[in-house]
N, CA, C and O atoms as a GROMACS GRO file, in nm:
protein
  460
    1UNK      N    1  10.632  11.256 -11.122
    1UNK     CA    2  10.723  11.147 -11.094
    1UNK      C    3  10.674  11.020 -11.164
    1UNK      O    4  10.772  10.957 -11.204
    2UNK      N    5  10.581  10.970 -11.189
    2UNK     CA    6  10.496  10.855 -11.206
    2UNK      C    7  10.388  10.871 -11.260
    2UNK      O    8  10.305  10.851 -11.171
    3UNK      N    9  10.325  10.900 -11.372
    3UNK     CA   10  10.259  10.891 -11.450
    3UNK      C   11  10.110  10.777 -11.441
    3UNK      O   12  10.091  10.668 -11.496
    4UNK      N   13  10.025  10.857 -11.349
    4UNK     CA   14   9.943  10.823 -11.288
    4UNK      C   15   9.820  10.672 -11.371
    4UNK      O   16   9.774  10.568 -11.324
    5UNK      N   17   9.808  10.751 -11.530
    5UNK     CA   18   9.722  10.671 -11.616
    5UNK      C   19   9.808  10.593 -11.704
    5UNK      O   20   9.757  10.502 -11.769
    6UNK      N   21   9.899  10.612 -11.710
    6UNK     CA   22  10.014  10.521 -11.765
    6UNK      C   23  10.045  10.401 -11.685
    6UNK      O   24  10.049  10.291 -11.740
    7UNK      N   25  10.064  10.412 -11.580
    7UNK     CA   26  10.090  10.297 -11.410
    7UNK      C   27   9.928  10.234 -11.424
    7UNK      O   28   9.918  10.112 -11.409
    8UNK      N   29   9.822  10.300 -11.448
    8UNK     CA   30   9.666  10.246 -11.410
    8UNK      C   31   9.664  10.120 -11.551
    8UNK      O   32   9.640  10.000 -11.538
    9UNK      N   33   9.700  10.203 -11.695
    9UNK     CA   34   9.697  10.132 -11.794
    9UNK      C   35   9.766   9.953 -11.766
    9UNK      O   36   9.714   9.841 -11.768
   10UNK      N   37   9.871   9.991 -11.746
   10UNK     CA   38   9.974   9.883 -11.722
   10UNK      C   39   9.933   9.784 -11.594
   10UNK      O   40   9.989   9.675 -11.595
   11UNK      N   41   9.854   9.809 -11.499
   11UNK     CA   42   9.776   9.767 -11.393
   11UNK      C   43   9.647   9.708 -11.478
   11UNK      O   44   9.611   9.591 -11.467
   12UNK      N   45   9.600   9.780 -11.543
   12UNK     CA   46   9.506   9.719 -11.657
   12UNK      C   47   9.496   9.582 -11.725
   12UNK      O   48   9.416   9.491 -11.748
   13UNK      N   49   9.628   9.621 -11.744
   13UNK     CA   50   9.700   9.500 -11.856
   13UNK      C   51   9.760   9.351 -11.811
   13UNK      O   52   9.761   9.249 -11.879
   14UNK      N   53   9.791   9.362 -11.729
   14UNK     CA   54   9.875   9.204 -11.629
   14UNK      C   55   9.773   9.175 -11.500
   14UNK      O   56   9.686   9.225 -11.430
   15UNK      N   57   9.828   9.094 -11.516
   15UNK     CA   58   9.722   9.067 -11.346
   15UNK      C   59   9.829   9.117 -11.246
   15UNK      O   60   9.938   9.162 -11.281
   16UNK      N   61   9.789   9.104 -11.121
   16UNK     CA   62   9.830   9.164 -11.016
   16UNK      C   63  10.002   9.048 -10.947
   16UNK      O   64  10.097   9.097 -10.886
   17UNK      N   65   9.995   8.972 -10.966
   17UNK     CA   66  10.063   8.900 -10.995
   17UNK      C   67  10.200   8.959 -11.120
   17UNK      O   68  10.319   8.978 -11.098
   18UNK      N   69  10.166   8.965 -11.177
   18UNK     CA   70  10.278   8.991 -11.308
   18UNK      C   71  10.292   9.165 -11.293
   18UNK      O   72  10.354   9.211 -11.389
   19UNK      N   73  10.271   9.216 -11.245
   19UNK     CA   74  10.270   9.373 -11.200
   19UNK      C   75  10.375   9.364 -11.073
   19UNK      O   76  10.477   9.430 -11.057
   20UNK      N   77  10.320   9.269 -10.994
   20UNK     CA   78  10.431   9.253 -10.867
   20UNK      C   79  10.561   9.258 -10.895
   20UNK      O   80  10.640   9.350 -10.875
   21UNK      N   81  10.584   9.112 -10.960
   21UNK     CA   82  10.701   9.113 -11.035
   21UNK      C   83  10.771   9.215 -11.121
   21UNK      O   84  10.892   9.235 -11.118
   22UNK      N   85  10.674   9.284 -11.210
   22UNK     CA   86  10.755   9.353 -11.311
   22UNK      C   87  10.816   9.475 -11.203
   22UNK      O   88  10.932   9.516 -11.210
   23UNK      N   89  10.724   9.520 -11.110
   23UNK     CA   90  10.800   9.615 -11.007
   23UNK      C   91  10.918   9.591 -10.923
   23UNK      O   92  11.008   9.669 -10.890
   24UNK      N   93  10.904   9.490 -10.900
   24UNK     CA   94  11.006   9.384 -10.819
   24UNK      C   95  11.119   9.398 -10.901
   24UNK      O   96  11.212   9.471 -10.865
   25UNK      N   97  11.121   9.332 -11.018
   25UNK     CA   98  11.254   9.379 -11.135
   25UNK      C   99  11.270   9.512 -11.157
   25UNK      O  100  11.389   9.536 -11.174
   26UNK      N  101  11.196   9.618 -11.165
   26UNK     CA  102  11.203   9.727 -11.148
   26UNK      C  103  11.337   9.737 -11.008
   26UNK      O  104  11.460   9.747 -11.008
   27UNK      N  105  11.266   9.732 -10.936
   27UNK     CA  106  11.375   9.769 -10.795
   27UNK      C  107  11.492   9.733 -10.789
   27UNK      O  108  11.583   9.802 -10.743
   28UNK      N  109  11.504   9.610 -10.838
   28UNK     CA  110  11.609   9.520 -10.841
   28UNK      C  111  11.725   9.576 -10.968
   28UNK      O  112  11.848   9.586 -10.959
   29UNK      N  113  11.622   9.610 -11.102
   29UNK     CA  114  11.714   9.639 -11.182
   29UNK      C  115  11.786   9.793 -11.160
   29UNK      O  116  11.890   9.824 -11.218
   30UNK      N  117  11.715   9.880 -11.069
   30UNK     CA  118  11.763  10.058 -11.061
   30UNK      C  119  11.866  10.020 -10.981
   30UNK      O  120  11.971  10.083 -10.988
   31UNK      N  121  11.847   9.874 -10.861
   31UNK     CA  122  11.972   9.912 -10.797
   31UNK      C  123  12.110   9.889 -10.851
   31UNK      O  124  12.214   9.953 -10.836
   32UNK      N  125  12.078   9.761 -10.931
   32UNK     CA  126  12.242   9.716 -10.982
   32UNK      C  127  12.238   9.835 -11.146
   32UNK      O  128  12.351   9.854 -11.190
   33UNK      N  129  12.144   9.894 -11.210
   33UNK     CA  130  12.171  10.016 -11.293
   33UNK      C  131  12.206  10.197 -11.274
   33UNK      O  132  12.245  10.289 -11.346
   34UNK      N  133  12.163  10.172 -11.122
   34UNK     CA  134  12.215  10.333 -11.095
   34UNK      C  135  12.374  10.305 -10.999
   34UNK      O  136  12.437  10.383 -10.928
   35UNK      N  137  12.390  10.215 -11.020
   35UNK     CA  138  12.526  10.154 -10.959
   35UNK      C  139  12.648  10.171 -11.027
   35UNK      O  140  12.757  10.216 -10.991
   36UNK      N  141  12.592  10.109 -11.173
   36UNK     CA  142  12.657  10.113 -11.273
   36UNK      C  143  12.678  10.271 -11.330
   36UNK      O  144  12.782  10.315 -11.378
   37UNK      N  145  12.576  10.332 -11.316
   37UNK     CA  146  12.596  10.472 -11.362
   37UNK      C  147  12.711  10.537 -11.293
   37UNK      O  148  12.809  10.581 -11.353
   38UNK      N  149  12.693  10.541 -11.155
   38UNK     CA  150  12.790  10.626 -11.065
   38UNK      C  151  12.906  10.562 -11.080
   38UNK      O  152  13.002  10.632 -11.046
   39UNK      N  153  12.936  10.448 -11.120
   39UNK     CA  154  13.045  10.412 -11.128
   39UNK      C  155  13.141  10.433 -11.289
   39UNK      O  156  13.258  10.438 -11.327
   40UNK      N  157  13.010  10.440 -11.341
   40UNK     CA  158  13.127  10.504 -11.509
   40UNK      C  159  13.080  10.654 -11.482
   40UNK      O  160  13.098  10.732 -11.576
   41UNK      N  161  13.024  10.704 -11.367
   41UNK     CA  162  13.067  10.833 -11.359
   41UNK      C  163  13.205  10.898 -11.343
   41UNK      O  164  13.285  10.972 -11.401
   42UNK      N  165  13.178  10.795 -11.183
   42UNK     CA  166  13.328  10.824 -11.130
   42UNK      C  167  13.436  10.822 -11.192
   42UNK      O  168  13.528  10.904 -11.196
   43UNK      N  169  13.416  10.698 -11.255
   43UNK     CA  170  13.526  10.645 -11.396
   43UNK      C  171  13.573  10.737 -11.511
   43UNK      O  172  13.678  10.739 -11.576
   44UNK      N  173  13.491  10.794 -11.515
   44UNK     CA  174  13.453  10.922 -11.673
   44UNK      C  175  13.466  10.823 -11.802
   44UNK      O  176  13.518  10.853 -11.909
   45UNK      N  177  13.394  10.673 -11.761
   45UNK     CA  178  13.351  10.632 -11.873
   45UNK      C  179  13.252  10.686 -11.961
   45UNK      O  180  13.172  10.593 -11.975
   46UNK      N  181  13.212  10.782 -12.027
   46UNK     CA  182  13.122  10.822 -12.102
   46UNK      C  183  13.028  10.726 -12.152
   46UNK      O  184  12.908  10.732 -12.122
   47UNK      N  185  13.088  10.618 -12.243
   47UNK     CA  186  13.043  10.515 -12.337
   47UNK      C  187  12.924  10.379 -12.183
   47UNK      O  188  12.813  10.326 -12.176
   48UNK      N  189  13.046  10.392 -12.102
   48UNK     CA  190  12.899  10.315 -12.007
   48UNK      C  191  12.817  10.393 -11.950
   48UNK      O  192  12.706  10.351 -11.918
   49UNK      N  193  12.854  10.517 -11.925
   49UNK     CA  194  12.749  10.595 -11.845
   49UNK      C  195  12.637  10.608 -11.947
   49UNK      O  196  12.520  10.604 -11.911
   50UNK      N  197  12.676  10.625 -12.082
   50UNK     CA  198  12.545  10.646 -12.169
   50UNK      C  199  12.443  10.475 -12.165
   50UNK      O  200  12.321  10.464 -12.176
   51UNK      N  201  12.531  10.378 -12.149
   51UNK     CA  202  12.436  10.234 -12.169
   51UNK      C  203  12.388  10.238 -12.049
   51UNK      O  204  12.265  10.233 -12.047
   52UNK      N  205  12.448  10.246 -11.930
   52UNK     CA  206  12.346  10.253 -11.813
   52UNK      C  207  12.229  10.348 -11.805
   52UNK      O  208  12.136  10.300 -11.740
   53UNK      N  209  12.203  10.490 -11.860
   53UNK     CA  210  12.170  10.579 -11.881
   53UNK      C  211  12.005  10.527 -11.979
   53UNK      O  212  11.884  10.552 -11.979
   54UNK      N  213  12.105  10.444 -12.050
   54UNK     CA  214  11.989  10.408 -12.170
   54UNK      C  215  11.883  10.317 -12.106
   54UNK      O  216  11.762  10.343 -12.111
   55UNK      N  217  11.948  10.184 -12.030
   55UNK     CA  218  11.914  10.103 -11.931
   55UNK      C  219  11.791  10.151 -11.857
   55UNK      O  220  11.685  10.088 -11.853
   56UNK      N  221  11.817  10.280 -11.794
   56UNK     CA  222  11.750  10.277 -11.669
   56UNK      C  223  11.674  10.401 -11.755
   56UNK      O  224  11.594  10.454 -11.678
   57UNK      N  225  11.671  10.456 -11.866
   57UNK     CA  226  11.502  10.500 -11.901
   57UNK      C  227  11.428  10.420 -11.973
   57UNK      O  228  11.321  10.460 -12.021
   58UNK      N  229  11.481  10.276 -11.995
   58UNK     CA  230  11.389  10.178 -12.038
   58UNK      C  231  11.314  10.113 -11.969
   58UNK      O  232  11.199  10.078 -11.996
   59UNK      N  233  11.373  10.095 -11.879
   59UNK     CA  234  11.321  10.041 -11.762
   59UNK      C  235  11.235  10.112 -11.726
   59UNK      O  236  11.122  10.063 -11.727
   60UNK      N  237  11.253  10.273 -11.674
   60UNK     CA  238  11.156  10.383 -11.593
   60UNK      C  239  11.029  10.353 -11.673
   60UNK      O  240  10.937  10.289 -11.624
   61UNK      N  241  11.026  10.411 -11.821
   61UNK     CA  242  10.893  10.368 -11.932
   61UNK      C  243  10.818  10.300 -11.940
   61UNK      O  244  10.700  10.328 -11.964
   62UNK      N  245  10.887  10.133 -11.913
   62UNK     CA  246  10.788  10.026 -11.836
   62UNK      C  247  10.707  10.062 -11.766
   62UNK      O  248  10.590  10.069 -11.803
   63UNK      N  249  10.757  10.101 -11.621
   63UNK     CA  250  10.634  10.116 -11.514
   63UNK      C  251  10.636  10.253 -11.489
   63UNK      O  252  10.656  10.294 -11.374
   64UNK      N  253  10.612  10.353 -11.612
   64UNK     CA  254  10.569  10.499 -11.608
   64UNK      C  255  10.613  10.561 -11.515
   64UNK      O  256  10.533  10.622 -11.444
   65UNK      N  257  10.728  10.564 -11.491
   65UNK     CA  258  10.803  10.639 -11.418
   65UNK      C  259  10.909  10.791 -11.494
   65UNK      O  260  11.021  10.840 -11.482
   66UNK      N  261  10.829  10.804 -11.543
   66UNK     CA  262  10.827  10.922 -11.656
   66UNK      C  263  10.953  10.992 -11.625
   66UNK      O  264  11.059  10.981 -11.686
   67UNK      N  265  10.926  11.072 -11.514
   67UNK     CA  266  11.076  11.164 -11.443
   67UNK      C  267  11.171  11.112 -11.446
   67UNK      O  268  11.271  11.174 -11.482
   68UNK      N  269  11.178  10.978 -11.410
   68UNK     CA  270  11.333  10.925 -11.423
   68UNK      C  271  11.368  10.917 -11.588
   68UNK      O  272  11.472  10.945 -11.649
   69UNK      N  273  11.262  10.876 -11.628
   69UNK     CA  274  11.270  10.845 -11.786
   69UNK      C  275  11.312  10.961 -11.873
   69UNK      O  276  11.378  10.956 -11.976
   70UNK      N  277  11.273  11.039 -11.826
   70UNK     CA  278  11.299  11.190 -11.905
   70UNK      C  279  11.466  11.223 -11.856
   70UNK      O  280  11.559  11.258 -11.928
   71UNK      N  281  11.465  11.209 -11.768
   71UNK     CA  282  11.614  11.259 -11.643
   71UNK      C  283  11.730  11.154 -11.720
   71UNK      O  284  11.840  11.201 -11.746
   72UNK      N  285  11.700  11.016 -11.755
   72UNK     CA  286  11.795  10.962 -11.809
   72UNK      C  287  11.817  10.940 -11.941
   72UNK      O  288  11.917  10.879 -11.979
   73UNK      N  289  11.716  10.992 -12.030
   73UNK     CA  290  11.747  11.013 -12.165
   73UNK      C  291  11.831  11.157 -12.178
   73UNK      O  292  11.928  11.155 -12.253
   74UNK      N  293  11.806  11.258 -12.122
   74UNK     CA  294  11.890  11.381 -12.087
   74UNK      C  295  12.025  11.293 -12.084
   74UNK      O  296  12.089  11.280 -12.189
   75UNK      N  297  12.050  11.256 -12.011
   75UNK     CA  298  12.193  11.186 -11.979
   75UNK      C  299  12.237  11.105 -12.090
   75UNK      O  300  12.353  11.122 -12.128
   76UNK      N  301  12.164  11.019 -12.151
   76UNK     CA  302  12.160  10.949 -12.264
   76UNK      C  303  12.240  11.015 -12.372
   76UNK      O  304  12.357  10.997 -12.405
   77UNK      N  305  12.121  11.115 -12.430
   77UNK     CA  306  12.177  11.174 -12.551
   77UNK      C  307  12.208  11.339 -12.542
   77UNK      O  308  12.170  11.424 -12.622
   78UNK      N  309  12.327  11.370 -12.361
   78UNK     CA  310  12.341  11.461 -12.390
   78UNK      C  311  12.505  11.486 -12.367
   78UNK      O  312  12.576  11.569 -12.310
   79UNK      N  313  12.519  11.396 -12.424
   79UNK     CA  314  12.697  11.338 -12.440
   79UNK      C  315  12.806  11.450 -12.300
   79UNK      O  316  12.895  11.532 -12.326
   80UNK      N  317  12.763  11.418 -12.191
   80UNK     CA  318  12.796  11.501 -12.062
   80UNK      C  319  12.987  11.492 -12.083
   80UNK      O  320  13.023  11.374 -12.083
   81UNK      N  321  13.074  11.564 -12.095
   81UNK     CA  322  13.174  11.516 -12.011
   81UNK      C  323  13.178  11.464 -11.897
   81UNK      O  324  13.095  11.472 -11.807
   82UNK      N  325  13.323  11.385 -11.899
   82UNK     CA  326  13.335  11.319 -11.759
   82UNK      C  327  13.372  11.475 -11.668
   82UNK      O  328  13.406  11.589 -11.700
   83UNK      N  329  13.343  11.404 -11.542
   83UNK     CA  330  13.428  11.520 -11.453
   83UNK      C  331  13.264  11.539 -11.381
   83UNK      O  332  13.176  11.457 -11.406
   84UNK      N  333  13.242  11.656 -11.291
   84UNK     CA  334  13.156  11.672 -11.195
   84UNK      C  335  12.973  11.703 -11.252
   84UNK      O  336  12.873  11.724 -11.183
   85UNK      N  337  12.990  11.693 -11.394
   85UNK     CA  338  12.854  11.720 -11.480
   85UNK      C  339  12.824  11.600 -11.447
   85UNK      O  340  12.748  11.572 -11.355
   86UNK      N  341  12.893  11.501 -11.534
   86UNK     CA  342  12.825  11.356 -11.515
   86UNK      C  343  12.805  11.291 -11.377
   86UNK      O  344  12.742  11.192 -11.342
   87UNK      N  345  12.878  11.377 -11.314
   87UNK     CA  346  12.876  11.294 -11.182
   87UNK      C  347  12.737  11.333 -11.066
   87UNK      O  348  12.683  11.283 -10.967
   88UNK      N  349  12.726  11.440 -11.142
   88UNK     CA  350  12.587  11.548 -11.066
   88UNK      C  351  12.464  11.456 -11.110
   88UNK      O  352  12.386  11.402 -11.031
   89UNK      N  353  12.458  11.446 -11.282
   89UNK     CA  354  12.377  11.391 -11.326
   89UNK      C  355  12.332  11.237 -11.307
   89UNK      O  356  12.218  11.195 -11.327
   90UNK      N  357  12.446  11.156 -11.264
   90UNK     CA  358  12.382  11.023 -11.194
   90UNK      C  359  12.355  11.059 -11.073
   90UNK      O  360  12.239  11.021 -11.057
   91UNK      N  361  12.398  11.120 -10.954
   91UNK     CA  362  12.332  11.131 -10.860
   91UNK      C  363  12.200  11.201 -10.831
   91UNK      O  364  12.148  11.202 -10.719
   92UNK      N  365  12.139  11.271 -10.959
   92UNK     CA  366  12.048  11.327 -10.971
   92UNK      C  367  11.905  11.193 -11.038
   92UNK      O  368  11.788  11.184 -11.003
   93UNK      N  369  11.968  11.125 -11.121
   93UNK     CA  370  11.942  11.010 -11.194
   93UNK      C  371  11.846  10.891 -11.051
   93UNK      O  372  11.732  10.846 -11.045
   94UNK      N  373  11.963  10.881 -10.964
   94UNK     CA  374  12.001  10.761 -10.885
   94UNK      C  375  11.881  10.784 -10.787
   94UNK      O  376  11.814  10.690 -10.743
   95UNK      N  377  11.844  10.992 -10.737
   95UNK     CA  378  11.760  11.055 -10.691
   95UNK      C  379  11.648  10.968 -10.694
   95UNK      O  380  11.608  10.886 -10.612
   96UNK      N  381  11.590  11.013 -10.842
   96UNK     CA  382  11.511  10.988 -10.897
   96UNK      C  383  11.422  10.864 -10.904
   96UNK      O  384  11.301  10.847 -10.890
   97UNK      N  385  11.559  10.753 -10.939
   97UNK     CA  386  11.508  10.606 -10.909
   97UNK      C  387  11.448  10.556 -10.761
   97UNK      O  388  11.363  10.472 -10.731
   98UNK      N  389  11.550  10.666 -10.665
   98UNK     CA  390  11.469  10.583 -10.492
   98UNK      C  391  11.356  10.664 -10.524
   98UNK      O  392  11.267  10.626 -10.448
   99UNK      N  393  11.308  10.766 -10.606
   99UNK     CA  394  11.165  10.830 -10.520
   99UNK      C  395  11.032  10.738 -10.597
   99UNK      O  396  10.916  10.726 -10.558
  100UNK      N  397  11.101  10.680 -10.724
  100UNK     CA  398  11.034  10.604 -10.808
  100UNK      C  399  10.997  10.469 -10.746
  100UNK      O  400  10.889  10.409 -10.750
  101UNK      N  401  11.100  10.440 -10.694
  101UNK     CA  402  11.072  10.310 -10.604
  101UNK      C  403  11.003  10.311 -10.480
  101UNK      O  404  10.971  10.208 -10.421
  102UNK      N  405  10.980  10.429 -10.440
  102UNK     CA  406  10.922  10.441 -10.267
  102UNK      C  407  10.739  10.496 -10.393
  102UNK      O  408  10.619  10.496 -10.362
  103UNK      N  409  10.766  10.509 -10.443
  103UNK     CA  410  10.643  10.603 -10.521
  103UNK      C  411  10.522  10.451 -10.569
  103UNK      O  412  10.403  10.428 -10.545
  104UNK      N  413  10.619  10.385 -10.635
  104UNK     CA  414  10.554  10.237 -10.727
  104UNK      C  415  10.580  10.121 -10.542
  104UNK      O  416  10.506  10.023 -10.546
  105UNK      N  417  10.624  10.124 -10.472
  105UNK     CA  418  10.602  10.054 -10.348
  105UNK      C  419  10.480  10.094 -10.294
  105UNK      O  420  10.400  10.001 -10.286
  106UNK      N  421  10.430  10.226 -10.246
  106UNK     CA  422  10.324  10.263 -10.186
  106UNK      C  423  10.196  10.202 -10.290
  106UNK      O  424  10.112  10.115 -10.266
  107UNK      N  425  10.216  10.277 -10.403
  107UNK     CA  426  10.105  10.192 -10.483
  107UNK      C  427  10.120  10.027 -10.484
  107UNK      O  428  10.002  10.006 -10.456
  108UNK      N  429  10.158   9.939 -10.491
  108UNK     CA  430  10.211   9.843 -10.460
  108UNK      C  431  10.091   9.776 -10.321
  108UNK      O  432  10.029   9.669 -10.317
  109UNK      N  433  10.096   9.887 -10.226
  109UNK     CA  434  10.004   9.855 -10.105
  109UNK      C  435   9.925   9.902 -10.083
  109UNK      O  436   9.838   9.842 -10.021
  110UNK      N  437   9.908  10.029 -10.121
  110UNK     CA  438   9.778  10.113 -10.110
  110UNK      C  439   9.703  10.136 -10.246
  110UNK      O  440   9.612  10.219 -10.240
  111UNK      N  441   9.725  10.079 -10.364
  111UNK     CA  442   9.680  10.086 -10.496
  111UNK      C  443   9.654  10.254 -10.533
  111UNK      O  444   9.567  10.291 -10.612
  112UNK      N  445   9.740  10.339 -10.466
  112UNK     CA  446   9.732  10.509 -10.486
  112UNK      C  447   9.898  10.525 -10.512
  112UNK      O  448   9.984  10.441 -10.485
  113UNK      N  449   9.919  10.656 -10.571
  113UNK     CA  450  10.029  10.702 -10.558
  113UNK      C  451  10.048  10.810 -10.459
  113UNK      O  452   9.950  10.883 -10.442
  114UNK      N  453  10.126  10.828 -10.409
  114UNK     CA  454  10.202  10.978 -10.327
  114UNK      C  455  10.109  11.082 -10.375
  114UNK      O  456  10.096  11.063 -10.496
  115UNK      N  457  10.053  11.161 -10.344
  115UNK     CA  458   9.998  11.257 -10.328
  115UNK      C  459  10.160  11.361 -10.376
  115UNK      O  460  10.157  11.484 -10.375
   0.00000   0.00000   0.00000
């Protein structure tokens, strides 16, 4: 889910302070971006589901959240029809982002990840 020496690196790199934050935007940005997904799901916008798609594995990469990152480049560049594929695939996406966020929260307080 989270990319244990990738998250340590990046903890490395900012102070604890600027890590807060970047997680903080993290949270903030999956919610109003997996929002957007399900909604040009529903839509069978293709063309936004791919920019939200793109969105939210840029984001995941930041704070090594690998699984989502991998899960939404799939979606990215795998030109889904509209209809119940795409719609599986953001809610699979959207999955991904709460376990990322409960995953980078615990570290957050306990400086460990989820076991």
């Amino acid at each position: 889910m989270i990319n244990a020496g990738l998250l340590a690196q990046l903890a490395d790199d900012v102070t604890t302070d600027d890590l807060r934050t970047i997680l903080g935007a993290f949270h903030t940005d999956m919610d109003r971006l997996c929002g957007q997904l399900r909604d040009a799901a529903a839509a069978g916008d293709s063309d936004r589901f791919r920019r939200a798609a793109h969105a939210i594995a840029g984001a995941a990469g930041v704070v090594a959240a690998t699984a989502l990152e991998d899960c939404a480049r799939v979606a990215m560049d795998g030109a889904e029809p509209p209809g119940p594929a795409m719609e599986a695939s953001a809610a699979a996406i959207s999955a991904l982002a709460v376990a990322a966020q409960a995953s980078l929260i615990q570290y957050l307080q306990t400086g460990a990840l989820p076991a």
